[in-house]
C-alpha positions as CSV (number, residue, x, y, z in Angstrom):
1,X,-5.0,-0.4,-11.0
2,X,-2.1,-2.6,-9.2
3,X,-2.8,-4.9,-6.5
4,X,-1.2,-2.5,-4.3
5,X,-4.5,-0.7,-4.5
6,X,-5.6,-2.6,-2.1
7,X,-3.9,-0.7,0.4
8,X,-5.6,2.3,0.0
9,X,-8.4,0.6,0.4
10,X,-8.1,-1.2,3.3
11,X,-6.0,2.1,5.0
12,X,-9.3,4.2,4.5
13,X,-11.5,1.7,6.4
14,X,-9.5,1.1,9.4
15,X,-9.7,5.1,9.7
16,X,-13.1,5.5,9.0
17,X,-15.3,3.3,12.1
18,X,-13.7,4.3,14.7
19,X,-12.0,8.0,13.6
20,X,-12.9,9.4,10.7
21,X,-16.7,10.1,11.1
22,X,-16.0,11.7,14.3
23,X,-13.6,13.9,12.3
24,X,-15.7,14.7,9.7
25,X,-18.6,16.2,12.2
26,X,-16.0,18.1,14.2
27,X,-13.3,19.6,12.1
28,X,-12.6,23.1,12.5
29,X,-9.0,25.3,12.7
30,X,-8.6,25.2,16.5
31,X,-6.0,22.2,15.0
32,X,-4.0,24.6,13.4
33,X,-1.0,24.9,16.2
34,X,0.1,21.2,15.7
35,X,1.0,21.4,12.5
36,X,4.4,20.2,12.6
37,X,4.2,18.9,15.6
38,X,3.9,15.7,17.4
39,X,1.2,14.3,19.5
40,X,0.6,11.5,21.7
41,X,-2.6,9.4,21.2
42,X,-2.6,7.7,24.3
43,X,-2.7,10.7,26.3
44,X,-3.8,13.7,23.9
45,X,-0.3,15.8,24.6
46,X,2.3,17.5,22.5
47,X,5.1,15.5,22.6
48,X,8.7,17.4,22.0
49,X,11.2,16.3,19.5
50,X,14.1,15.4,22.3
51,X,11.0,13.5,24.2
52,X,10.2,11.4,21.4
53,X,13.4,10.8,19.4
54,X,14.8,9.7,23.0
55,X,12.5,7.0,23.2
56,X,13.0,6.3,19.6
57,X,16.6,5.7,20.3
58,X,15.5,2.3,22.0
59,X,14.0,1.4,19.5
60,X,14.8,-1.6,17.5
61,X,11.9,-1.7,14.9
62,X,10.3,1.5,13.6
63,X,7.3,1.7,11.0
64,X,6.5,4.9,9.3
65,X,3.1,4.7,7.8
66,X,1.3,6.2,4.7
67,X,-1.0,6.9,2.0
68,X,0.2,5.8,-1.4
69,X,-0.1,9.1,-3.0
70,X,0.2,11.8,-0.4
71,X,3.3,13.4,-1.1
72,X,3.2,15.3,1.9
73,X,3.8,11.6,3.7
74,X,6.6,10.7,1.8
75,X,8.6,13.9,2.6
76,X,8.0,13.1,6.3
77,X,9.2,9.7,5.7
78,X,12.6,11.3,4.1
79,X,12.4,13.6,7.4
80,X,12.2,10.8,9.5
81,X,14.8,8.6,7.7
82,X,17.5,11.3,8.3
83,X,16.8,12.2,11.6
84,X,16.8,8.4,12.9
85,X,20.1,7.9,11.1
86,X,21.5,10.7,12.5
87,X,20.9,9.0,16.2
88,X,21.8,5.6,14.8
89,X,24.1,5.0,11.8
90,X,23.4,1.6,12.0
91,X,20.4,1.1,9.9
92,X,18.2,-0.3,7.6
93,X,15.5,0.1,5.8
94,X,13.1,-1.9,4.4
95,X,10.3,-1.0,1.5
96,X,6.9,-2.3,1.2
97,X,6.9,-1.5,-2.3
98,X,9.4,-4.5,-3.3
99,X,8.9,-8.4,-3.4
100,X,11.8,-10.0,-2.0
101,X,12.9,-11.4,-5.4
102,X,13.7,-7.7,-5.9
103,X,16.5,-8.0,-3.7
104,X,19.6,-8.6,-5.9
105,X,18.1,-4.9,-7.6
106,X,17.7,-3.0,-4.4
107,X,21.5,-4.8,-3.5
108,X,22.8,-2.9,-6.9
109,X,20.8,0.0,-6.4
110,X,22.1,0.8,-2.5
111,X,26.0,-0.2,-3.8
112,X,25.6,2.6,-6.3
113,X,25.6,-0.1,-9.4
114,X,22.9,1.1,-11.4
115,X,20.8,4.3,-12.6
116,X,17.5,5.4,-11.5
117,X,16.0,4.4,-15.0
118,X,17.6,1.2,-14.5
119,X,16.6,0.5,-11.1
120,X,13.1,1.1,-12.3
121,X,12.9,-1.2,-15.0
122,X,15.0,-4.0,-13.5
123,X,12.7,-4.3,-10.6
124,X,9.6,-4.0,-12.7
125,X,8.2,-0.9,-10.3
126,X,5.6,-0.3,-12.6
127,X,4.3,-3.6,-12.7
128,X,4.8,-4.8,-9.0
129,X,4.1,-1.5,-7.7
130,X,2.5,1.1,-10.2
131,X,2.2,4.5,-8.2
132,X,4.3,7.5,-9.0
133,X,8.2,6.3,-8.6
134,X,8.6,10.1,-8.5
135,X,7.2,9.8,-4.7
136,X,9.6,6.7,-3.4
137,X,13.2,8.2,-4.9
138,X,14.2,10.2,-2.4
139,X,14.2,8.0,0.2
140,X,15.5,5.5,-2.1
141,X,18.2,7.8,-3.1
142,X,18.9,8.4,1.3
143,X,19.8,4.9,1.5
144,X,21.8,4.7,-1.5
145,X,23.7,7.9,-0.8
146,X,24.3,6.4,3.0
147,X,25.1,3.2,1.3
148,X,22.2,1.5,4.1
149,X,21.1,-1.9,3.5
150,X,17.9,-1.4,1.6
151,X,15.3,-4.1,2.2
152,X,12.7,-5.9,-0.1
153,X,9.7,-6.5,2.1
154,X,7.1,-7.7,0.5
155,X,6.0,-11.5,-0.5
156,X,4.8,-12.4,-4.6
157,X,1.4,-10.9,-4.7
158,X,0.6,-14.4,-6.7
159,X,0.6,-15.6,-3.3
160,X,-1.9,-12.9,-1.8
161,X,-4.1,-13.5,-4.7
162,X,-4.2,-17.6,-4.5
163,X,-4.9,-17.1,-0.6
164,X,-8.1,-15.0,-1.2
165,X,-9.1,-17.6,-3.7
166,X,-8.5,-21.2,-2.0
167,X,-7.6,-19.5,1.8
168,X,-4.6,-19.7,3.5
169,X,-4.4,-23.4,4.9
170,X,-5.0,-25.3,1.2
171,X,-1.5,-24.2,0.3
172,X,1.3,-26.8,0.6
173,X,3.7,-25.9,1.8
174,X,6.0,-25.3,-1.6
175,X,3.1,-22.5,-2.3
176,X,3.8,-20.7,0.9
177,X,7.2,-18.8,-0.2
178,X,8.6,-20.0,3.4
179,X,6.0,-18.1,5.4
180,X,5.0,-19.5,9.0
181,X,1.3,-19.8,9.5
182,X,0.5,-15.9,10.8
183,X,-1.5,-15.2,13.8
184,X,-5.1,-15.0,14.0
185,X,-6.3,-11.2,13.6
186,X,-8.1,-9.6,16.3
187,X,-12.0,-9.2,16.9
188,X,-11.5,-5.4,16.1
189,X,-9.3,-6.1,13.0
190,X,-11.3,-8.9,11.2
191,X,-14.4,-6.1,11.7
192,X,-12.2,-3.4,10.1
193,X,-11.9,-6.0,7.2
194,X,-15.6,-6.9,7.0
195,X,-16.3,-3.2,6.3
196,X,-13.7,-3.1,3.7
197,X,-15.1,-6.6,2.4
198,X,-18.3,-5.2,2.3
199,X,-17.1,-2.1,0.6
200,X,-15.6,-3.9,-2.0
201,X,-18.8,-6.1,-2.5
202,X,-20.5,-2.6,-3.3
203,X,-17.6,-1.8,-6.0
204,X,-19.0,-5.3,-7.5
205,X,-22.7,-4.0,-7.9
206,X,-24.0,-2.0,-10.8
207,X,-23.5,1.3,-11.2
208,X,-20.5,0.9,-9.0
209,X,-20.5,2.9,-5.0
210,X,-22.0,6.2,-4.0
211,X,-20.5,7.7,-0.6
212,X,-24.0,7.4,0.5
213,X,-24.1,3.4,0.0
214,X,-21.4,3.6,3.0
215,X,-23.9,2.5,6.3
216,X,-22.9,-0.1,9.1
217,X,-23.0,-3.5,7.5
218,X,-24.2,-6.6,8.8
219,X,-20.8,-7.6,9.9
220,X,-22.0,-11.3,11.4
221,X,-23.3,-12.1,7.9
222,X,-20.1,-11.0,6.3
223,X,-18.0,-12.7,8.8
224,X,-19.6,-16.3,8.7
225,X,-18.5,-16.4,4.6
226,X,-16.2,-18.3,3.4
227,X,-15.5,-15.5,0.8
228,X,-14.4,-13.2,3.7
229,X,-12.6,-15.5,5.7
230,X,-10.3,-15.9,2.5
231,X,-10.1,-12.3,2.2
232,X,-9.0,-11.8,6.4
233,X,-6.3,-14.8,5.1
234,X,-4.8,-12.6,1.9
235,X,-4.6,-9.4,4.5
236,X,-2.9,-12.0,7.3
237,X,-0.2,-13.4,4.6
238,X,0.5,-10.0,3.3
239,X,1.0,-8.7,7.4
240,X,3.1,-11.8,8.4
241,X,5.3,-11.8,5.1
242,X,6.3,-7.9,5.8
243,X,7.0,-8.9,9.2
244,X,8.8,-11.9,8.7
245,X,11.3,-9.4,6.8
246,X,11.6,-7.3,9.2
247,X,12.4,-9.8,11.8
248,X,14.7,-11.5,10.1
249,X,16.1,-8.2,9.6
250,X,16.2,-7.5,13.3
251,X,17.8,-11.1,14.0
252,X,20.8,-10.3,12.1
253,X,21.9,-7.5,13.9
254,X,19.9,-7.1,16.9
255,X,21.8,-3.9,17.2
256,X,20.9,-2.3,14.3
257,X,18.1,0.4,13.4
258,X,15.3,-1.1,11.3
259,X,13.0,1.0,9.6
260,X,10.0,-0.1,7.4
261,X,8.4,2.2,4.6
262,X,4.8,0.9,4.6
263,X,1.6,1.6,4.1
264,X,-0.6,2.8,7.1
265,X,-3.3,0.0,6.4
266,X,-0.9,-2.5,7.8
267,X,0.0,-0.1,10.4
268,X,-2.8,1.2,12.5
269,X,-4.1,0.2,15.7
270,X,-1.3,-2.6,15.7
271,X,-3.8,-4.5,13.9
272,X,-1.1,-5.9,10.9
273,X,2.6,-6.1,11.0
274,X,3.0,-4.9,14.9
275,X,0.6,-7.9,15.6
276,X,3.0,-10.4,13.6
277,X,5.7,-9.2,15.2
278,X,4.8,-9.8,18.2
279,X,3.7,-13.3,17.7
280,X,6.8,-13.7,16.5
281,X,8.0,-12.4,19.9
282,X,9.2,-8.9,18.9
283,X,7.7,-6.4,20.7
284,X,10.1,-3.6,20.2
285,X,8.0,-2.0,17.7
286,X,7.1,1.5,17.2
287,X,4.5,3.0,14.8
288,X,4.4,6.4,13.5
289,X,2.5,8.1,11.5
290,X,1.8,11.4,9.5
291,X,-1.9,13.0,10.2
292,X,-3.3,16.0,8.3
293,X,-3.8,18.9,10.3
294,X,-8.3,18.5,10.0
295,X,-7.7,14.7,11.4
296,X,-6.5,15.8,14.5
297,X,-9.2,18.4,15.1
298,X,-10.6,15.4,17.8
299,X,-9.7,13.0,20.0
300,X,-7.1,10.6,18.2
301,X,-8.2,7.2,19.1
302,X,-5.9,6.5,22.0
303,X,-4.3,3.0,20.1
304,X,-3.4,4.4,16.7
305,X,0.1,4.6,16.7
306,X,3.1,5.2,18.7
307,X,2.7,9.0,17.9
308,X,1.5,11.0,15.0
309,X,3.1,14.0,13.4
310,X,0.4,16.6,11.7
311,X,1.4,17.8,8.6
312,X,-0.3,20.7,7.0
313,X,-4.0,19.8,5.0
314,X,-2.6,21.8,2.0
315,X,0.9,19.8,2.3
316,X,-1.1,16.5,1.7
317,X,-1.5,16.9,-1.5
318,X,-1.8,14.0,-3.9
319,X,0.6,12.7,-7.2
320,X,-0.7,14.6,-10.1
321,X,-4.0,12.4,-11.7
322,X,-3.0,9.9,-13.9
323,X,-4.5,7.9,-17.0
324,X,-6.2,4.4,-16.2
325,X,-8.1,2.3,-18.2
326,X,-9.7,1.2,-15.1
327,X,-9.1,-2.6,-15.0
328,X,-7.3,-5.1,-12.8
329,X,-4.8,-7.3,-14.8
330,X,-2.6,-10.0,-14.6
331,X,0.1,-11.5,-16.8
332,X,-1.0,-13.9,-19.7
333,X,0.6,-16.3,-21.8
334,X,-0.4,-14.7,-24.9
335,X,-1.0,-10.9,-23.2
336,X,-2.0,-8.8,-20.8
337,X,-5.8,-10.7,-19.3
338,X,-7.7,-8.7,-17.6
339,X,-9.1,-9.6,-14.1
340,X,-11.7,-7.1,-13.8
341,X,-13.3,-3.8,-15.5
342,X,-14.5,-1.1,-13.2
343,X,-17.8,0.4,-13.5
344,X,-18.0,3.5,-15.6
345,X,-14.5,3.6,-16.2
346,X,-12.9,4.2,-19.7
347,X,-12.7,0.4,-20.5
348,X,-16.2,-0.6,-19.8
349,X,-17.0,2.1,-21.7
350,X,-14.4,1.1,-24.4
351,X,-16.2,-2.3,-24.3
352,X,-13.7,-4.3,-22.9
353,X,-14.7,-7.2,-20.9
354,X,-13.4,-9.6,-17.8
355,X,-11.3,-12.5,-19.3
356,X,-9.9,-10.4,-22.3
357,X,-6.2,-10.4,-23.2
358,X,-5.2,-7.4,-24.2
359,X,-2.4,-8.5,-26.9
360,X,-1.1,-4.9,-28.1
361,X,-1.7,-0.8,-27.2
362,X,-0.9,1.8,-29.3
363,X,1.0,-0.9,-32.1
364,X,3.1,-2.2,-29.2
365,X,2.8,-5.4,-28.3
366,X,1.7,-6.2,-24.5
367,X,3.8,-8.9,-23.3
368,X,3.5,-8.0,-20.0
369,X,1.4,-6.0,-17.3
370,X,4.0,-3.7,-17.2
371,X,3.9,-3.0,-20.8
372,X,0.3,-2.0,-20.7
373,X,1.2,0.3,-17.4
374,X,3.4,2.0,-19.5
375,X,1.6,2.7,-22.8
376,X,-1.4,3.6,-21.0
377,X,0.7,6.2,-18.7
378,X,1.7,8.1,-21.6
379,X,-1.4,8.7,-22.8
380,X,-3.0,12.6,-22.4
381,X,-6.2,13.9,-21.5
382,X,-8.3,13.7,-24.8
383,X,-6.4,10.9,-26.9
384,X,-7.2,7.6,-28.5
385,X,-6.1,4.2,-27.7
386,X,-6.2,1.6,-29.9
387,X,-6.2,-1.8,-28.3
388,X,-6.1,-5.5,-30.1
389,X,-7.1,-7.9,-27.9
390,X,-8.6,-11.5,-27.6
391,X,-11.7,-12.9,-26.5
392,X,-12.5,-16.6,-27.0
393,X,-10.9,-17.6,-30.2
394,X,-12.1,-13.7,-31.7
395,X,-9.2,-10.7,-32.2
396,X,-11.1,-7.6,-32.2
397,X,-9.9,-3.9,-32.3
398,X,-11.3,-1.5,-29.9
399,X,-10.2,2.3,-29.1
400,X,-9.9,3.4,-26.0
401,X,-10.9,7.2,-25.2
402,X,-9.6,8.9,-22.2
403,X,-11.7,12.2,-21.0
404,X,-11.2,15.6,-21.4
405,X,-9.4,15.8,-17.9
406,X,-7.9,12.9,-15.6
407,X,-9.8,12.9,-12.2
């Protein structure tokens, strides 16, 4: 698991309070005619192509959500990204996928410098990123064939993790990669972010989380901790940085298109970026998003986005299941150290433990997280894993054994 997991995360629980329960009780296939077709939140209509893209035209800022792995989403994204450049030449766009020292790479890549393979490995996409490449190329490969300015959005996710541990005003200002202080989130965002907190509290526990676990925490008792308060910071300095990109973006050429590949999490409700942005006094922003067809079955929540296009339930399916380990990890002096096992996964069932470092994989050395990302990628449903790694001052030599079948 990357840090980007997060996002998932975190785009699942802005959904589920106020929409997805509702959508759950209700779904049916009197939905079925939008597919491929726009709607209006605010007002519950069909909006027409020449309608929206009209409006669009205006626009100086535009932020196409998704979800990490629905592939569905990303060929609306590569929809989207041709039919705004056909309107407006002029454009760029940014990914969220990217820290910004990324940015010579993405320069190389868009100039037509390097190769796919190299593009991958010079900006370390496995390690900063991690989910299927495979998803992200196309649009990578629109900008590049269009020669558009591709943008690296996102801040050092070293700085995400120090916020959640020490909060967001303990930072000199050296730590702060340049960011200004971000805006406060709102009432209805920092309770969005107490379910998640309590969510991943449960994840914590024994035995790990049953859907059934899910009820209405006590939010007031969440909120009043200083763990969660850290937590609402790491969110807010993730938000601000991505907007503070895209600003800067729109400052340059105030004429020009810009459009931001980002996850929805940040997205909905104008609880993340939009809100940064218009601290920062843009307010130019629109948000779009991709909807299956049995989310729309109710009444979309009338603040969502700027307008949703439904894309068939079938069409959403996901990358094909992958190998994991089931451990968060950072980057070690001496290996890869691991940050955290997840219940019931193959390493806690391996025996591997929190504070590990994880020094080769297969006879490979692990120098770095991306190394481990790699080997572990390969593997197929059935095989072994052997693993050296270091706890204390003690080598020892596990094997790792990945199921049957890769949920």
């Amino acid at each position: 698991m990357t840090s980007c997991a997060r996002i998932c995360l975190i785009s699942l629980f802005l959904l589920l309070p106020r929409f997805g329960n509702a959508l759950a009780d209700d779904a049916d296939h009197s939905c079925a005619p939008h597919v491929a077709r726009w709607l209006d939140p605010a007002s519950g209509e069909v909006l027409e192509n020449r309608q929206l893209f009209e409006r669009l035209a205006a626009s100086r800022i535009i932020l196409l959500g998704e979800a990490h792995t629905a592939a569905a989403h990303h060929r609306w994204q590569h929809y989207m990204l041709a039919a705004l450049h056909s309107r407006n030449a002029n454009m760029k766009v940014g990914f969220e996928m990217l820290p910004r020292r990324a940015q010579p790479v993405l320069d190389a890549w868009s100039a037509g410098e390097l190769s796919e393979q190299e593009f991958l490995e010079q900006s370390k996409w496995r390690e900063v990123w991690g989910y299927d490449a495979g998803l992200y190329m196309p649009l990578l490969h629109f900008t590049r064939l269009n020669r558009l300015p591709t943008i690296a959005l996102n801040v050092d996710r070293n700085l995400v993790s120090r916020v959640a541990e020490v909060g967001w005003q303990a930072l000199g200002e050296e730590e702060r990669q340049g960011l200004s202080d971000p805006s406060p989130a709102s009432d209805a965002y920092r309770d969005s972010l107490a379910r998640l907190y309590a969510y991943k509290q449960l994840l914590s526990t024994e035995g790990g989380v049953d859907a059934s676990d899910i009820g209405e925490p006590d939010l007031d008792e969440i909120k009043s901790s200083t763990g969660f308060a850290n937590f609402v910071a790491a969110q807010l300095t993730w938000d601000r940085g991505i907007a503070e990109a895209l600003a800067a973006e729109h400052r340059r050429d105030p004429r020009a298109l810009v459009v931001g590949i980002v996850g929805r999490g940040h997205l909905e409700y104008d609880y993340g970026i939009p809100h940064q942005l218009a601290d920062m006094g843009i307010d130019d922003v629109d948000v779009l998003l991709p909807l299956n067809a049995d989310d729309t079955c109710s009444p979309l929540p009338v603040d969502l986005a700027s307008a949703v296009f439904v894309v068939d339930a079938e069409g959403g399916e996901s990358a094909a299941p992958r190998p994991r380990l089931g451990i968060i990890i950072e980057g070690g002096d001496s290996g890869v150290r691991v940050m955290q096992v997840l219940d019931d996964s193959v390493a806690s069932i391996t025996g591997i433990r929190e504070g590990d470092v994880i020094q080769s994989a297969a006879g490979f050395e692990t120098r770095t997280t991306s190394d481990l990302i790699e080997i572990v990628q390969r593997q197929a449903p059935g095989t072994w894993l052997p693993l050296k790694l270091m706890r204390g001052d003690e080598i020892l030599e596990l094997t790792a054994r990945f199921p049957q079948r890769f949920e």
